[in-house]
C-alpha positions as CSV (number, residue, x, y, z in Angstrom):
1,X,-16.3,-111.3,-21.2
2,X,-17.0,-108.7,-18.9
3,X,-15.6,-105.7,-16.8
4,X,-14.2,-106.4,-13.2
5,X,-12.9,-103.4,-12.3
6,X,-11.5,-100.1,-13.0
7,X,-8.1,-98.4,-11.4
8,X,-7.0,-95.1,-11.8
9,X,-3.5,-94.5,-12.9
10,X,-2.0,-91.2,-12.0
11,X,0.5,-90.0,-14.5
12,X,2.0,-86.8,-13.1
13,X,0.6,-83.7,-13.0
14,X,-0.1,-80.6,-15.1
15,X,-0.2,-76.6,-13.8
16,X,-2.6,-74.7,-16.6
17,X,-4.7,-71.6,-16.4
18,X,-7.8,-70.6,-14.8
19,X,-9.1,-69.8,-17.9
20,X,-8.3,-73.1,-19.9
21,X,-11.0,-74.4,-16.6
22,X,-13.5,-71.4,-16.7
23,X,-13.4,-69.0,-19.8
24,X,-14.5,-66.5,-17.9
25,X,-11.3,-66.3,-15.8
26,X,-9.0,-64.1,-16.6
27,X,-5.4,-65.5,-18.2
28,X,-2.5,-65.3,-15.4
29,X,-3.1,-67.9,-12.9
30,X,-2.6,-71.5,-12.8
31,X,-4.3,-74.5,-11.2
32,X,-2.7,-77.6,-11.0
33,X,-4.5,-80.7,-12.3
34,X,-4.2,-84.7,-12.0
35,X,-3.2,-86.6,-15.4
36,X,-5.0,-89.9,-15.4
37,X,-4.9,-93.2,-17.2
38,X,-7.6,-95.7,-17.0
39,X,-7.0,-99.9,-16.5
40,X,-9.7,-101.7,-16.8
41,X,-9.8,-105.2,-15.7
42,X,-11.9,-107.8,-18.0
43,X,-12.3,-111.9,-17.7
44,X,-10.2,-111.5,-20.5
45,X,-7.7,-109.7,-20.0
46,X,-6.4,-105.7,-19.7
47,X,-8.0,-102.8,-21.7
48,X,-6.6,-99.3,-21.3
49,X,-8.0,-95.9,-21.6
50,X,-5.1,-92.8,-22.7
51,X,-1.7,-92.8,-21.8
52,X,-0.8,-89.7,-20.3
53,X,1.4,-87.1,-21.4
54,X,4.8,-87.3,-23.7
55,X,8.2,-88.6,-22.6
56,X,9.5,-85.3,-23.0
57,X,7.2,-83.8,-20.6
58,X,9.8,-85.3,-18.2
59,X,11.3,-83.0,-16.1
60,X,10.6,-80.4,-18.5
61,X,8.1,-78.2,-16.8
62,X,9.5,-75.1,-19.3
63,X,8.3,-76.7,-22.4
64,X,5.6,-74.4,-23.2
65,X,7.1,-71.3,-21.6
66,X,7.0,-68.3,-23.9
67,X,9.9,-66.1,-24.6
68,X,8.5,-63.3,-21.6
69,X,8.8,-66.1,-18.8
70,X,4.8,-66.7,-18.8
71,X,3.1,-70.3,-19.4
72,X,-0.6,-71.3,-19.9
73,X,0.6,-75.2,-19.6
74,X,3.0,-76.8,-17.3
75,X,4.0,-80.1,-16.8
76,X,4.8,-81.9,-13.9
77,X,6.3,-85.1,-15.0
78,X,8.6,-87.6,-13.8
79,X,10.3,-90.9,-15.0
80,X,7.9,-93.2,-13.2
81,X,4.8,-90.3,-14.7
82,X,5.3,-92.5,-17.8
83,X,2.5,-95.0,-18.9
84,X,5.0,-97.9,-19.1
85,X,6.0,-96.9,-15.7
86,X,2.5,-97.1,-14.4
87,X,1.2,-100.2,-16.6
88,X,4.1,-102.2,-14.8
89,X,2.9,-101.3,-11.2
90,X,-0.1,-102.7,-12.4
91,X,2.1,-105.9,-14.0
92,X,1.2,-105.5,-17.3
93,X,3.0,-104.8,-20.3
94,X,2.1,-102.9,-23.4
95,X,2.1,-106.2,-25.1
96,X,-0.5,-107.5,-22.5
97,X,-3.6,-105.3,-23.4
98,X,-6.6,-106.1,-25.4
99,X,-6.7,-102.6,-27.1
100,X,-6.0,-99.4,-26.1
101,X,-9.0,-96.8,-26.2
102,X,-7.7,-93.4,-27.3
103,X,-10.4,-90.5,-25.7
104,X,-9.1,-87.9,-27.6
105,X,-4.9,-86.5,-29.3
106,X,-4.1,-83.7,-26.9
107,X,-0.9,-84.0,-25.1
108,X,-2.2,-85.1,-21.8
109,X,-4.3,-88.0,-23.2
110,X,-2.8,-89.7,-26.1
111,X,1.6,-88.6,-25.7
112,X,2.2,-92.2,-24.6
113,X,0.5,-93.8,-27.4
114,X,3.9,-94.1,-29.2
115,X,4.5,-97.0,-27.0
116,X,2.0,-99.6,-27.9
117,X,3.1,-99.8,-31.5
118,X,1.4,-103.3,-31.8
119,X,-1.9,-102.6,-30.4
120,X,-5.0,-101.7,-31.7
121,X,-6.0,-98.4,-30.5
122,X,-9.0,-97.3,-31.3
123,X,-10.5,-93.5,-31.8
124,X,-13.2,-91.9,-33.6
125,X,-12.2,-91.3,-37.1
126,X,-13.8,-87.5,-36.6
127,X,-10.6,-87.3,-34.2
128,X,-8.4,-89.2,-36.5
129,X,-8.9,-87.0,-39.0
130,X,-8.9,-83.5,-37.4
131,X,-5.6,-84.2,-35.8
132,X,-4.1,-85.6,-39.3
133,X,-5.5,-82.6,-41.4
134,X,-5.2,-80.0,-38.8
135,X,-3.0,-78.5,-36.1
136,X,-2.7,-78.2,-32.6
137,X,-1.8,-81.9,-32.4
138,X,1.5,-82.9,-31.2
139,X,3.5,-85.0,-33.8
140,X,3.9,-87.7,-31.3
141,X,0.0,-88.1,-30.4
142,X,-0.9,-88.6,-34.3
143,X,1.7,-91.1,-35.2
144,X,0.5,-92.4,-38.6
145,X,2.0,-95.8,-38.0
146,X,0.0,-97.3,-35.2
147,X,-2.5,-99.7,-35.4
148,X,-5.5,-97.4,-35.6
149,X,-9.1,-98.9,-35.9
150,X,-11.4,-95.7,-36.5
151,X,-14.8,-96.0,-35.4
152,X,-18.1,-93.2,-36.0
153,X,-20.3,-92.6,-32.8
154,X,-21.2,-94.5,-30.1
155,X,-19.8,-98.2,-30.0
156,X,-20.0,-101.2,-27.2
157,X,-16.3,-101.8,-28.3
158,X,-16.2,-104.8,-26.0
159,X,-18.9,-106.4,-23.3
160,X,-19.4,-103.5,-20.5
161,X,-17.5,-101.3,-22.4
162,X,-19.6,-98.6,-24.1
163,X,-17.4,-95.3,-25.8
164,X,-19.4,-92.4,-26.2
165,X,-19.4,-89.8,-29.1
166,X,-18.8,-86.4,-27.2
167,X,-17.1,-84.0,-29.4
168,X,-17.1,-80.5,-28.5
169,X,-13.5,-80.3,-26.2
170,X,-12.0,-81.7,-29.2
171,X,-13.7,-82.6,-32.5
172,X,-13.7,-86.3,-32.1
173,X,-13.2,-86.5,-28.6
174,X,-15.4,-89.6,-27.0
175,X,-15.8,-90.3,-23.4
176,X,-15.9,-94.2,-21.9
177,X,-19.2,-95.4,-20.1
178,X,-18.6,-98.6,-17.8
179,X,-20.7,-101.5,-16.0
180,X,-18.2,-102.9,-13.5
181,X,-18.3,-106.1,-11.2
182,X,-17.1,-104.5,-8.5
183,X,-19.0,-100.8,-8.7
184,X,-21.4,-100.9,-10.6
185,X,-22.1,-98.3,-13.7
186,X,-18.9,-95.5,-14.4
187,X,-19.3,-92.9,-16.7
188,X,-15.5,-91.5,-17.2
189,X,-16.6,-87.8,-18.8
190,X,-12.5,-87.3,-20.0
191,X,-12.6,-84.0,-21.1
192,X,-15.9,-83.6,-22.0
193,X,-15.9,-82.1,-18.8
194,X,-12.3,-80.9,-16.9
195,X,-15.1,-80.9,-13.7
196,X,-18.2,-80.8,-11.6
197,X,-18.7,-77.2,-12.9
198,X,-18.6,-77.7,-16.0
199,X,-21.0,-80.8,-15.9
200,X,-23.4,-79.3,-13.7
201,X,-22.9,-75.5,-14.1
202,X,-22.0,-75.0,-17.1
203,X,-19.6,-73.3,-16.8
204,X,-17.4,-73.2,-20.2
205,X,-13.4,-74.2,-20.1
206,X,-11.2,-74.8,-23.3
207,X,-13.1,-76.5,-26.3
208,X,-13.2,-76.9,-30.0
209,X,-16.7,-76.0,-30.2
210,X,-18.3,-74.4,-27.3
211,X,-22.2,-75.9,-29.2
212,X,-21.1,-79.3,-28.8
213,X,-19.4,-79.2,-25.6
214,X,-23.2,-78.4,-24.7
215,X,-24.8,-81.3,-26.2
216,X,-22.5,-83.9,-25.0
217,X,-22.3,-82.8,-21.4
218,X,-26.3,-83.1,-21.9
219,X,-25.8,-86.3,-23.5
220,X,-23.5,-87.7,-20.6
221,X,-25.9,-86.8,-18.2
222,X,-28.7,-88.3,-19.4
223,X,-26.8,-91.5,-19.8
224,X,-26.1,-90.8,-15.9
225,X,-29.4,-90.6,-14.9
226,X,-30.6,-93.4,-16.7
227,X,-28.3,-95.8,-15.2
228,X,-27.2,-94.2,-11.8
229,X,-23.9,-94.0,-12.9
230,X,-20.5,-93.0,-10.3
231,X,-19.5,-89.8,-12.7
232,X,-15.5,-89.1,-12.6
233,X,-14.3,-86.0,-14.3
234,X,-11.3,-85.6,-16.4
235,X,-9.5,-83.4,-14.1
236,X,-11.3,-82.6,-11.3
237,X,-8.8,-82.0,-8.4
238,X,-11.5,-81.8,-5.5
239,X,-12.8,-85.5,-6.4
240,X,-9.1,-86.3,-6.9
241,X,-9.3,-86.1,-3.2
242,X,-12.2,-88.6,-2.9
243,X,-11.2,-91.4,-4.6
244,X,-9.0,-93.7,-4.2
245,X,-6.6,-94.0,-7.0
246,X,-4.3,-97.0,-8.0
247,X,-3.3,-99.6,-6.2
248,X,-7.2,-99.6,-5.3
249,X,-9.7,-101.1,-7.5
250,X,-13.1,-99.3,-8.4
């Protein structure tokens, strides 16, 4: 087995604050973000890398509006926005992956996981486990009937296919580490880092532990500069208009 190629699945969009990107922002002002879903293309068939946000994000931009008109979070999500949606461009089916790789439970990463009931999905247990003991997790991104397989640290989950331990944004969050056919080495940060600012700057954004978020942004790029890897950023709008995104292949 190993890794074609990678595409990059837009799922909608999401407006949030300056200050969720830089903490040193003040609140009020929003920036608008890409959602993204990864396919990766093996000799053996589809894997797939988070699923976006929640059905009812669609066509719901109020959802998190507060009683005084003001939101920190908003949604842009249509009907097509969905994972299914987007898997079937691709033509592939739920049914039709090899496992799905769960980065981390926030809304925007894990809200379509509900609709691969029958495949493995795999997360760090560290994740597993703060979402199911804690809060802050949406009910539908912890659904205690999926087919979880919980993993500790780093793990070459499949040839060409290395997950990386990087809590800190969340407390089992874990970014995805790629040697491609067709490009070569990608390091996919998630949310380890929202963008080049916070990777190379560090500048600090919204996080579980501010500590962490440290040592795995160190720990990414040293794994960068040891294998010369293409680095794309969880939601980095400025390279969102350098790549090419799905139908294109990476």
């Amino acid at each position: 087995m190993s890794v074609k190629s990678l595409s990059l699945l837009k799922l909608g969009r999401c407006f949030v604050d300056n200050s969720m990107l830089d903490s040193r922002q003040p609140v009020g002002q929003l920036t608008d973000l890409p959602i993204w879903s990864y396919l990766i293309e093996t000799t053996d068939g589809p894997i797939l890398v988070d699923t976006g946000m929640p059905d009812f994000c669609v066509d719901n931009a109020d959802l998190f509006r507060e009683p005084d008109g003001s939101a920190q979070i908003v949604p842009v999500m249509k009907s097509e926005d969905r994972i299914v949606e987007g898997l079937a461009r691709a033509g592939y089916a739920p049914e039709d992956l090899l496992f799905l790789i769960s980065t981390h439970w926030h809304f925007d990463h894990a809200g379509g996981n509900v609709h691969f009931p029958n495949t493995e999905i795999v997360v760090q247990r560290a994740e597993y486990n703060a979402a199911m003991q804690g809060e802050g997790y949406p009910d539908v991104c912890k659904d205690p009937n999926l087919r979880y397989r919980l993993i500790d640290g780093d793990l070459e989950v499949a040839p060409g296919v290395q997950l990386l331990f990087t809590p800190g944004h969340s407390l089992g969050h874990q970014s995805v580490f790629l040697q491609t056919e067709k490009s070569g080495p990608i390091l996919l940060t998630i949310d380890a880092a929202y963008h080049r600012a916070n990777y190379e700057d560090g500048v600090p954004f919204a996080c579980a532990d501010p500590e962490l978020v440290t040592q795995s942004i160190t720990k990414l790029q040293h794994v960068a500069k040891e294998t010369g890897a293409f680095v794309f950023f969880g939601h980095d709008t400025e390279q969102e208009k350098q790549v090419n995104a799905f139908p294109n292949k990476m």
